[in-house]
N, CA, C and O atoms as a GROMACS GRO file, in nm:
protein
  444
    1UNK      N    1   0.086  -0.118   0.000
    1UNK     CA    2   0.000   0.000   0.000
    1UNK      C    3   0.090   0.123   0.000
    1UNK      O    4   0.169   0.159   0.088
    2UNK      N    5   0.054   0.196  -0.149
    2UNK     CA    6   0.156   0.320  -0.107
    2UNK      C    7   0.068   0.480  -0.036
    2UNK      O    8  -0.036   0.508  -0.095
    3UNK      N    9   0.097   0.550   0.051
    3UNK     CA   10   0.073   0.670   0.059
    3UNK      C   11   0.123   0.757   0.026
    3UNK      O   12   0.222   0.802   0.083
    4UNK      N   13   0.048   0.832  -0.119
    4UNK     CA   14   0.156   0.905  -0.188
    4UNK      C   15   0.150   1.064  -0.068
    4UNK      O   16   0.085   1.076   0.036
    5UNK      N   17   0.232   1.152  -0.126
    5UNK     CA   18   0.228   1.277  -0.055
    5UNK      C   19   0.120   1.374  -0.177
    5UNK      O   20   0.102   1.365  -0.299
    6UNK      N   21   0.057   1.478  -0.053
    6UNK     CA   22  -0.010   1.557  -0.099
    6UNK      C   23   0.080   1.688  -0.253
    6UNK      O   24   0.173   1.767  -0.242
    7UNK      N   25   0.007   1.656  -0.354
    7UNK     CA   26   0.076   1.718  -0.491
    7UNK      C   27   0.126   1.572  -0.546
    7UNK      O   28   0.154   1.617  -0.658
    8UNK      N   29   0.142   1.508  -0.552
    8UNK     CA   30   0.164   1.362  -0.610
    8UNK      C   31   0.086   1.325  -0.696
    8UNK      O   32  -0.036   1.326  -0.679
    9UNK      N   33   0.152   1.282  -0.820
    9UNK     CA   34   0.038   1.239  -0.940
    9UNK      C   35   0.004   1.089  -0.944
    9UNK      O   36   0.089   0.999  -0.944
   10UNK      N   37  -0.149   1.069  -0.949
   10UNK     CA   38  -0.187   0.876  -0.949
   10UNK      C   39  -0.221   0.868  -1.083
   10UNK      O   40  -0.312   0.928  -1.141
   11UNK      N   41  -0.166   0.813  -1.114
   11UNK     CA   42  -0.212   0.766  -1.277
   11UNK      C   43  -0.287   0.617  -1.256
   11UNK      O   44  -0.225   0.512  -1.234
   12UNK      N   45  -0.428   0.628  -1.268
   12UNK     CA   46  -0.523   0.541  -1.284
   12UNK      C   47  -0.589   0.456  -1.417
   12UNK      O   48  -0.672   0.484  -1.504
   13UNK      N   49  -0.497   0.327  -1.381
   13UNK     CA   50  -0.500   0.212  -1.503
   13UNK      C   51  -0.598   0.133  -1.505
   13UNK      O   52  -0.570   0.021  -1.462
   14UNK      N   53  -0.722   0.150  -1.545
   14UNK     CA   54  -0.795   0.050  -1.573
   14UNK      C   55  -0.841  -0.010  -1.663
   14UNK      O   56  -0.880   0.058  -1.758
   15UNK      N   57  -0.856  -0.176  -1.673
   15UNK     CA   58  -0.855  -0.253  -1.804
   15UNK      C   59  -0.916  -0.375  -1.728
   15UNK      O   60  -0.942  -0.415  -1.614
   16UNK      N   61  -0.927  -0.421  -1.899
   16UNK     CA   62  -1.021  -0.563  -1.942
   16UNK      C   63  -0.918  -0.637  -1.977
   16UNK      O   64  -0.876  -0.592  -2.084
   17UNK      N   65  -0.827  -0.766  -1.929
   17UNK     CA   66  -0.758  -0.832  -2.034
   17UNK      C   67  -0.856  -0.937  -2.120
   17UNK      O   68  -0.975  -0.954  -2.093
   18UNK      N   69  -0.793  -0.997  -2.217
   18UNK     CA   70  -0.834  -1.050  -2.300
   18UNK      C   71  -0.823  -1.243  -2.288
   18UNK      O   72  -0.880  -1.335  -2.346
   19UNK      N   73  -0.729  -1.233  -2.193
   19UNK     CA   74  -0.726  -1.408  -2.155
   19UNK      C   75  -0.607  -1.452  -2.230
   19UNK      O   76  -0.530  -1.543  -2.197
   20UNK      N   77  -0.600  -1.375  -2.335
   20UNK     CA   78  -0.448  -1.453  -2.411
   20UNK      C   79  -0.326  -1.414  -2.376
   20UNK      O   80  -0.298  -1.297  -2.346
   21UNK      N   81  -0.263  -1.487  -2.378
   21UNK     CA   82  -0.067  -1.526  -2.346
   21UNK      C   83  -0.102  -1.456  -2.212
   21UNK      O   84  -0.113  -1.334  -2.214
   22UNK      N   85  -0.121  -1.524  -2.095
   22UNK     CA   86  -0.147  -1.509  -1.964
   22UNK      C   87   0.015  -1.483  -1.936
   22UNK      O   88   0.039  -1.369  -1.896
   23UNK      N   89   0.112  -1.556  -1.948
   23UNK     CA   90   0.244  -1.588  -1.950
   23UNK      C   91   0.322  -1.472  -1.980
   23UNK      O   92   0.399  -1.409  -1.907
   24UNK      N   93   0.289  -1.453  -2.099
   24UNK     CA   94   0.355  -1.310  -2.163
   24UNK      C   95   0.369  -1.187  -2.098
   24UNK      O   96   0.469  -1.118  -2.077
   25UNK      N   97   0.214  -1.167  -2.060
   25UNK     CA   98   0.163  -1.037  -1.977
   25UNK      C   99   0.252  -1.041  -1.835
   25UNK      O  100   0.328  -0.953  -1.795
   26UNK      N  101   0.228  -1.143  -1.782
   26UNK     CA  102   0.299  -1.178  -1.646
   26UNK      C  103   0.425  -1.116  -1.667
   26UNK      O  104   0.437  -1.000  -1.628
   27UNK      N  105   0.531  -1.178  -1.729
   27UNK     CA  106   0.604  -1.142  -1.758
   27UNK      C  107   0.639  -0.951  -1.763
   27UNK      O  108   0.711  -0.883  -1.688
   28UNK      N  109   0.551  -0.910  -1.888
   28UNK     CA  110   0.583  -0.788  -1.881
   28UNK      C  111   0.522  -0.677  -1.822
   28UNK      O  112   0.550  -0.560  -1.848
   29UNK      N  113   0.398  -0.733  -1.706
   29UNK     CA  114   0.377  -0.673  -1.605
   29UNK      C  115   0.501  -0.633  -1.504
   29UNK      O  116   0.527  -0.518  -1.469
   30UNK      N  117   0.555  -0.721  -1.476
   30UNK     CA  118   0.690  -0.750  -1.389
   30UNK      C  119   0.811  -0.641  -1.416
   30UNK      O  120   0.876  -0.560  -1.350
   31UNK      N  121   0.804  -0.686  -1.549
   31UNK     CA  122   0.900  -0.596  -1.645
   31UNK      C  123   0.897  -0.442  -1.600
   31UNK      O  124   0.974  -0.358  -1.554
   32UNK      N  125   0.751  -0.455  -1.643
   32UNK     CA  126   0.711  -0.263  -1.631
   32UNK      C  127   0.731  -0.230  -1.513
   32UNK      O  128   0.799  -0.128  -1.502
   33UNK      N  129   0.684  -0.298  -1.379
   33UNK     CA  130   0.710  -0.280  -1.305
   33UNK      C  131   0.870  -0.230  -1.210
   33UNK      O  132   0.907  -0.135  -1.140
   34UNK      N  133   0.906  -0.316  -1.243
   34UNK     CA  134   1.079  -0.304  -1.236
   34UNK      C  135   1.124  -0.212  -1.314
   34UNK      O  136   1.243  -0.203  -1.282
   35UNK      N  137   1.103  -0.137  -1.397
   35UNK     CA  138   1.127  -0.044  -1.512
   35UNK      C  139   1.077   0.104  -1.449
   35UNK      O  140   1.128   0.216  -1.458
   36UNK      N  141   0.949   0.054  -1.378
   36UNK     CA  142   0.879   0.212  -1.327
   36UNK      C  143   0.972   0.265  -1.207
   36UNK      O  144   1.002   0.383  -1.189
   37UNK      N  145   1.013   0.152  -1.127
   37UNK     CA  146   1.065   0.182  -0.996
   37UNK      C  147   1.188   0.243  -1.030
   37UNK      O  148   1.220   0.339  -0.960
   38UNK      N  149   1.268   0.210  -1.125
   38UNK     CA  150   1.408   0.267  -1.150
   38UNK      C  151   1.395   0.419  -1.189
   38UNK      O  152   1.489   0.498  -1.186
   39UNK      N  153   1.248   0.453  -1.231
   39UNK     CA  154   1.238   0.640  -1.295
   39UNK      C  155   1.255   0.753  -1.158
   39UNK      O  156   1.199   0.760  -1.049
   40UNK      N  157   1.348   0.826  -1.218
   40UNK     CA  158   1.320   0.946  -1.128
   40UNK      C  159   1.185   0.965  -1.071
   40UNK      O  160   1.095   0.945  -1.153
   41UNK      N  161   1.146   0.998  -0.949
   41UNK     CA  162   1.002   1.044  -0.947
   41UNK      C  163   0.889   0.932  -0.903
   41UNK      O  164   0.791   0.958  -0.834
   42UNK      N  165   0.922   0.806  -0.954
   42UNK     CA  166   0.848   0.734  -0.867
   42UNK      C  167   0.840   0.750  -0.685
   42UNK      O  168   0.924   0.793  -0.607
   43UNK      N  169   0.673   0.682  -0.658
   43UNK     CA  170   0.677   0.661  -0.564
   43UNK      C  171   0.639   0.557  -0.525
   43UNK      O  172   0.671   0.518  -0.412
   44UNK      N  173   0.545   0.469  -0.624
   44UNK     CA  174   0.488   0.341  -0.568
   44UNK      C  175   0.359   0.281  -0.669
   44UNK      O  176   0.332   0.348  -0.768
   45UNK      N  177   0.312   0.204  -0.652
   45UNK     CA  178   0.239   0.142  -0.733
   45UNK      C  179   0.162   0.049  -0.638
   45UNK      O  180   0.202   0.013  -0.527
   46UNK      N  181   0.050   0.016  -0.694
   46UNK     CA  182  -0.062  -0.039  -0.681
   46UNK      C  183  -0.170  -0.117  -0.729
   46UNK      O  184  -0.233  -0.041  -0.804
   47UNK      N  185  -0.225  -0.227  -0.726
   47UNK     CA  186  -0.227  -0.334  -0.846
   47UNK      C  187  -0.296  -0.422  -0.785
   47UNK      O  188  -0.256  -0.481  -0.685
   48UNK      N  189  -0.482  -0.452  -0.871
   48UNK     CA  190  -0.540  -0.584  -0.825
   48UNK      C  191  -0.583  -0.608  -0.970
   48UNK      O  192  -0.578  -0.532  -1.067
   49UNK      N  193  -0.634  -0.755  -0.955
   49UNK     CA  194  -0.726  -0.780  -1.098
   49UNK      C  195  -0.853  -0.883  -1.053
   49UNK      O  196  -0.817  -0.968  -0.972
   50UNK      N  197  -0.931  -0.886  -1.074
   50UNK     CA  198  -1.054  -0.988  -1.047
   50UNK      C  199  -1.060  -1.091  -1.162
   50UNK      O  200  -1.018  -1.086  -1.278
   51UNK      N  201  -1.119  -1.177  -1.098
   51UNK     CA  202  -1.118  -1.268  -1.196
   51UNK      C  203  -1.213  -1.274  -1.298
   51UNK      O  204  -1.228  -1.395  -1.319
   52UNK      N  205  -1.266  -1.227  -1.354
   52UNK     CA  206  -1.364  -1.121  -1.485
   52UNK      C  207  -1.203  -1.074  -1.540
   52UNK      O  208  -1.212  -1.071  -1.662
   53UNK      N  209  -1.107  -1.049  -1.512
   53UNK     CA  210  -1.033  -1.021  -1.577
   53UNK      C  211  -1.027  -0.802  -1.611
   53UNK      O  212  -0.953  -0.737  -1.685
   54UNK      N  213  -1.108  -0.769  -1.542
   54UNK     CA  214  -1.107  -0.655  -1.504
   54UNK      C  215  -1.002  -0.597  -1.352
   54UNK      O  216  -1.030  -0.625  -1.236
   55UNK      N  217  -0.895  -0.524  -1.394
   55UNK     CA  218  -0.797  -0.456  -1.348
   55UNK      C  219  -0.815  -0.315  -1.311
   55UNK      O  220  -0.876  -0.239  -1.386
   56UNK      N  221  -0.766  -0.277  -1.201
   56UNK     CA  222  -0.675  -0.142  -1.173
   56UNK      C  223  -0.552  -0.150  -1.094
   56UNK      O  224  -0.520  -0.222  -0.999
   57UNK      N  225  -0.485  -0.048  -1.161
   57UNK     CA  226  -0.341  -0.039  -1.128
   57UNK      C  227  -0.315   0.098  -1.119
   57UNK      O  228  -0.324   0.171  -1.217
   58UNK      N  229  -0.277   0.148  -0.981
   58UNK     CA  230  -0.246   0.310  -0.972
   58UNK      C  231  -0.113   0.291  -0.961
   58UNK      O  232  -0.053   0.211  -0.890
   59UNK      N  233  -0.054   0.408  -1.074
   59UNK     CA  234   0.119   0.441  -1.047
   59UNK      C  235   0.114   0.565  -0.962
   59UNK      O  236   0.017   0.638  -0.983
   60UNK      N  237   0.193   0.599  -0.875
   60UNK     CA  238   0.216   0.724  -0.787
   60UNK      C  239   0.378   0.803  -0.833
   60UNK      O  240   0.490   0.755  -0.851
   61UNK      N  241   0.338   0.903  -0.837
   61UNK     CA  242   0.439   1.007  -0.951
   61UNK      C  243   0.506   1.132  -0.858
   61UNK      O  244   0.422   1.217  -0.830
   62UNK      N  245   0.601   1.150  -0.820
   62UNK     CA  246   0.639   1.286  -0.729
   62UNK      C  247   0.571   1.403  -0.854
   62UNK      O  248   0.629   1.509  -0.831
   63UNK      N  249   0.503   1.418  -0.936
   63UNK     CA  250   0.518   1.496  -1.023
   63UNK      C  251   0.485   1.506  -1.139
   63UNK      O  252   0.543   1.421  -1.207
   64UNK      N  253   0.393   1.594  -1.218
   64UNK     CA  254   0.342   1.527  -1.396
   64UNK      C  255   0.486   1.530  -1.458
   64UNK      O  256   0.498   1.443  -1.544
   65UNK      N  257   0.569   1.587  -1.444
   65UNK     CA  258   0.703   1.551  -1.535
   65UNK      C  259   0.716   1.401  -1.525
   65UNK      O  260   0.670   1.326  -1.611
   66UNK      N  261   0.783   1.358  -1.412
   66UNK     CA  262   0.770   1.201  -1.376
   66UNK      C  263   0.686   1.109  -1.426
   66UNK      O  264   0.723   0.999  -1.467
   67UNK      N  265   0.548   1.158  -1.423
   67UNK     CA  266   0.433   1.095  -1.454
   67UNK      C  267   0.438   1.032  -1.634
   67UNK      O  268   0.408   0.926  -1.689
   68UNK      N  269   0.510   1.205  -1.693
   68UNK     CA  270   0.526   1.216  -1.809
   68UNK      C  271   0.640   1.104  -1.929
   68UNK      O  272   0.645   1.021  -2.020
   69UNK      N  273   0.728   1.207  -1.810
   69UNK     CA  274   0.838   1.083  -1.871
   69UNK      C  275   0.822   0.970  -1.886
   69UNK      O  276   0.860   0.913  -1.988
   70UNK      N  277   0.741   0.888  -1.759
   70UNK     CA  278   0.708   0.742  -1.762
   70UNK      C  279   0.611   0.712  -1.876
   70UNK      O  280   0.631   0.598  -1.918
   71UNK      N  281   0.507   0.781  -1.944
   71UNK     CA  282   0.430   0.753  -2.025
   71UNK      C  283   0.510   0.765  -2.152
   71UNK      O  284   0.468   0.701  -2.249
   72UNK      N  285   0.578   0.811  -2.161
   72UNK     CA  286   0.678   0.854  -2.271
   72UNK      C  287   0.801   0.734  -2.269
   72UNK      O  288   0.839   0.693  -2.379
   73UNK      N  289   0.836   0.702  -2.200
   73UNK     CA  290   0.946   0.577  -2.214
   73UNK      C  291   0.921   0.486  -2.335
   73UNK      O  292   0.813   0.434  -2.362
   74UNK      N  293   1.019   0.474  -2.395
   74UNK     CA  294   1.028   0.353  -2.525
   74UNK      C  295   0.978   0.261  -2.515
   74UNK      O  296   0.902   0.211  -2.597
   75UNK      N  297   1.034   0.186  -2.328
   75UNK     CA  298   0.973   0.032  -2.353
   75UNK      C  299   0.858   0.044  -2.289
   75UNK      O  300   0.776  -0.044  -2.314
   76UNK      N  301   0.823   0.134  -2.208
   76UNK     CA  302   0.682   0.152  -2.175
   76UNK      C  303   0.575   0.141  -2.332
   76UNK      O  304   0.470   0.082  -2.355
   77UNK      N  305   0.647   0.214  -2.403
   77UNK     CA  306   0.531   0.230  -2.531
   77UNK      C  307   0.530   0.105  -2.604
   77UNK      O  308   0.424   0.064  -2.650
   78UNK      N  309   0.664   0.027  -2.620
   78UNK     CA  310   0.639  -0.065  -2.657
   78UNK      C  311   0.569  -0.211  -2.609
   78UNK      O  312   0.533  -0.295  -2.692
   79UNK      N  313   0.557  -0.227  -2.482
   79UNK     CA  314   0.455  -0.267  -2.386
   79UNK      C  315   0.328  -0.245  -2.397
   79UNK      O  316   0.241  -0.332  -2.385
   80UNK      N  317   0.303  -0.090  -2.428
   80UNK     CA  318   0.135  -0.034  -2.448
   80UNK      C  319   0.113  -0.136  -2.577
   80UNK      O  320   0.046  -0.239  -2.576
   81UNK      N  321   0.188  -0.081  -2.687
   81UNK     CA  322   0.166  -0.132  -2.818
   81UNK      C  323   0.059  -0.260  -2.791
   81UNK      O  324  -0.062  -0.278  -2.806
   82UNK      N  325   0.199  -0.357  -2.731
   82UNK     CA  326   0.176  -0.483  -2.714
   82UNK      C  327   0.039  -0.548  -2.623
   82UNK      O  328  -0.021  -0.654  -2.640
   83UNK      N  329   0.022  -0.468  -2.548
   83UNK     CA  330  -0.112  -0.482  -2.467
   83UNK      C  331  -0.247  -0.426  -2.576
   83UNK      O  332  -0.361  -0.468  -2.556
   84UNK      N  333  -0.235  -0.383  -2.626
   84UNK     CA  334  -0.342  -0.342  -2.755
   84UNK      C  335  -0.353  -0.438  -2.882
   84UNK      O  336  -0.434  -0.444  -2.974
   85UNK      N  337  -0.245  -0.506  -2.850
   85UNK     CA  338  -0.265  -0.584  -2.978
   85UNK      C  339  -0.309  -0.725  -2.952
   85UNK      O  340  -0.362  -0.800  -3.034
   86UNK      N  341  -0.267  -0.762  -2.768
   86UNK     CA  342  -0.309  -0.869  -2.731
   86UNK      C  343  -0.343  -0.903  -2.573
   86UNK      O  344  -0.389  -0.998  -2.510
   87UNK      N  345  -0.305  -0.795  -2.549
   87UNK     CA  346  -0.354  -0.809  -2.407
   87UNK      C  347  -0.473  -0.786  -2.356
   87UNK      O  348  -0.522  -0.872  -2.282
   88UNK      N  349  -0.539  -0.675  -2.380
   88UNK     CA  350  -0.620  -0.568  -2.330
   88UNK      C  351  -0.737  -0.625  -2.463
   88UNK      O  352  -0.715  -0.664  -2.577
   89UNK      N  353  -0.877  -0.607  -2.378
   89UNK     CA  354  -0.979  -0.571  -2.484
   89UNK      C  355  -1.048  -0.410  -2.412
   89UNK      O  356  -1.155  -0.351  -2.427
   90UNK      N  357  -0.971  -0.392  -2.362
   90UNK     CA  358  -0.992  -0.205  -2.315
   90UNK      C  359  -0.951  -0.174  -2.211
   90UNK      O  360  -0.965  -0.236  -2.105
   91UNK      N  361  -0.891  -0.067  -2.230
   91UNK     CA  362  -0.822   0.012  -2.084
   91UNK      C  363  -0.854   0.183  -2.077
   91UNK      O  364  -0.848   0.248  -2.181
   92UNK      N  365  -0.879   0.229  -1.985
   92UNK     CA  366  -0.849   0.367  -1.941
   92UNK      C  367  -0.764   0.456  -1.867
   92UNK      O  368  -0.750   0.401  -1.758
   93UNK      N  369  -0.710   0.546  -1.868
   93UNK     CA  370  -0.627   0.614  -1.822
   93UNK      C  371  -0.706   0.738  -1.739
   93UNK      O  372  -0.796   0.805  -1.789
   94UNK      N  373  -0.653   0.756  -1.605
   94UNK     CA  374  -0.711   0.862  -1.522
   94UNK      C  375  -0.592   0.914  -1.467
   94UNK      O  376  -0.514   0.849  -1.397
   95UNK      N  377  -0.574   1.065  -1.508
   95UNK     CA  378  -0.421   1.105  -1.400
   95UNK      C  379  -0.511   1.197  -1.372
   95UNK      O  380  -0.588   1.262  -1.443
   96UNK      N  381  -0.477   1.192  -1.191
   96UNK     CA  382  -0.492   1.311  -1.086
   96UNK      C  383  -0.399   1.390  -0.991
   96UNK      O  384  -0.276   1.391  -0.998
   97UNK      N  385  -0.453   1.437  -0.928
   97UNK     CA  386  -0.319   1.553  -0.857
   97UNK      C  387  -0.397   1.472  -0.703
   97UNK      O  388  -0.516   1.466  -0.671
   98UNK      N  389  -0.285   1.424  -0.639
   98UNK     CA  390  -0.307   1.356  -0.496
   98UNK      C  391  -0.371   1.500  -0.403
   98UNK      O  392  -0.285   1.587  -0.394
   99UNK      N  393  -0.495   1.532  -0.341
   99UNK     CA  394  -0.520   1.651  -0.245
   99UNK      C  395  -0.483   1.618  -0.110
   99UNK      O  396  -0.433   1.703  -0.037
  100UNK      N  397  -0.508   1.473  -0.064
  100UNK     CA  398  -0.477   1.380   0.068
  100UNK      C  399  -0.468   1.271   0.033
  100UNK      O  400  -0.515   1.245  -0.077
  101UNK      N  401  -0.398   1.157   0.117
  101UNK     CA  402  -0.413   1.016   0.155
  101UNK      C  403  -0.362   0.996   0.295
  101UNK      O  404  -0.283   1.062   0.363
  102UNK      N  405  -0.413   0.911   0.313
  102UNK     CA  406  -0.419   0.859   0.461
  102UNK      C  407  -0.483   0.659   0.442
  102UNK      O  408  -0.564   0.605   0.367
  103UNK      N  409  -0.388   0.606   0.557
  103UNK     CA  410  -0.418   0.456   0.535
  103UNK      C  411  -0.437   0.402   0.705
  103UNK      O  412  -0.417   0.461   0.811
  104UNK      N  413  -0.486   0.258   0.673
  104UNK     CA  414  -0.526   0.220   0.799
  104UNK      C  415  -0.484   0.071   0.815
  104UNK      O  416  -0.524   0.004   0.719
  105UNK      N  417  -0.423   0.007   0.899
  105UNK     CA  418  -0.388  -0.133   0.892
  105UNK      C  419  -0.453  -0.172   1.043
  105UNK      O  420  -0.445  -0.111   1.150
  106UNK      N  421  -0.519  -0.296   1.010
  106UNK     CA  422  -0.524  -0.407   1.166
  106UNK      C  423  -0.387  -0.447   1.216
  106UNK      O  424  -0.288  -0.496   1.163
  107UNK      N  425  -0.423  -0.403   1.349
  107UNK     CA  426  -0.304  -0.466   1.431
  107UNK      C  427  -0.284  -0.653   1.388
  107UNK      O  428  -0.366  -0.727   1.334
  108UNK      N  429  -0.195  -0.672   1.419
  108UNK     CA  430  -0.152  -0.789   1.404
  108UNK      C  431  -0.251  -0.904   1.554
  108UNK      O  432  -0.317  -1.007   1.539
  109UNK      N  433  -0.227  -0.850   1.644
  109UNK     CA  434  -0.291  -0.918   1.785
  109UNK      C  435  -0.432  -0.868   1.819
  109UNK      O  436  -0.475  -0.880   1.934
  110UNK      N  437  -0.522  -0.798   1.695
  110UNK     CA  438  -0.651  -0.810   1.681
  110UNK      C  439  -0.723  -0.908   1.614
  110UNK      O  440  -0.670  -0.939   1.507
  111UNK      N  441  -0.811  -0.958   1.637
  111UNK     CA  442  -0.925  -1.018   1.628
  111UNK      C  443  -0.994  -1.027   1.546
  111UNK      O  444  -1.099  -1.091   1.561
   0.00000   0.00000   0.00000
């Protein structure tokens, strides 16, 4: 769970996969992942999928430059490509400006 800081950009990923090359995607989910963390400006990421195969994935950005750059990366695009041609039967994109966050965890020796 990340808590980004207030002015922090969430870029909100949501999608349909398509069921094919389960393997592949895995893969370059991972990829991207490991790829996002190395950018200036990251802060964290966030990631479920249901089994409908409907996803969201929030990236957390110190910044729309950051945010930018990451959408702009080569192998990022070449990843998008690739999710359009076989991954995805639709996705959306939502970037916002963080106003607050705040999180809450159960104690461990509760009930």
């Amino acid at each position: 769970m990340t808590i980004p800081p207030p002015g922090a950009i969430a870029v909100i990923f949501l999608s349909g996969r398509t069921g094919a090359d389960d393997e592949g995607y895995a893969r370059a989910a991972a990829a991207m992942e490991i790829a996002a963390a190395a950018r200036d400006g990251y802060l964290g990421l966030d990631s479920a999928r249901g089994g409908d195969g409907v996803g969201i994935t929030l990236s957390w950005w110190r910044d729309e430059a950051a945010a930018l750059a990451w959408r702009d990366d080569p192998e990022h695009a070449r990843i998008r490509e690739k999710g359009r041609a076989v991954w995805y039967d639709w996705y959306r994109v939502i970037v916002t400006t963080v106003d607050r966050a705040y999180a809450w965890t159960r104690p461990e020796d509760a009930s």
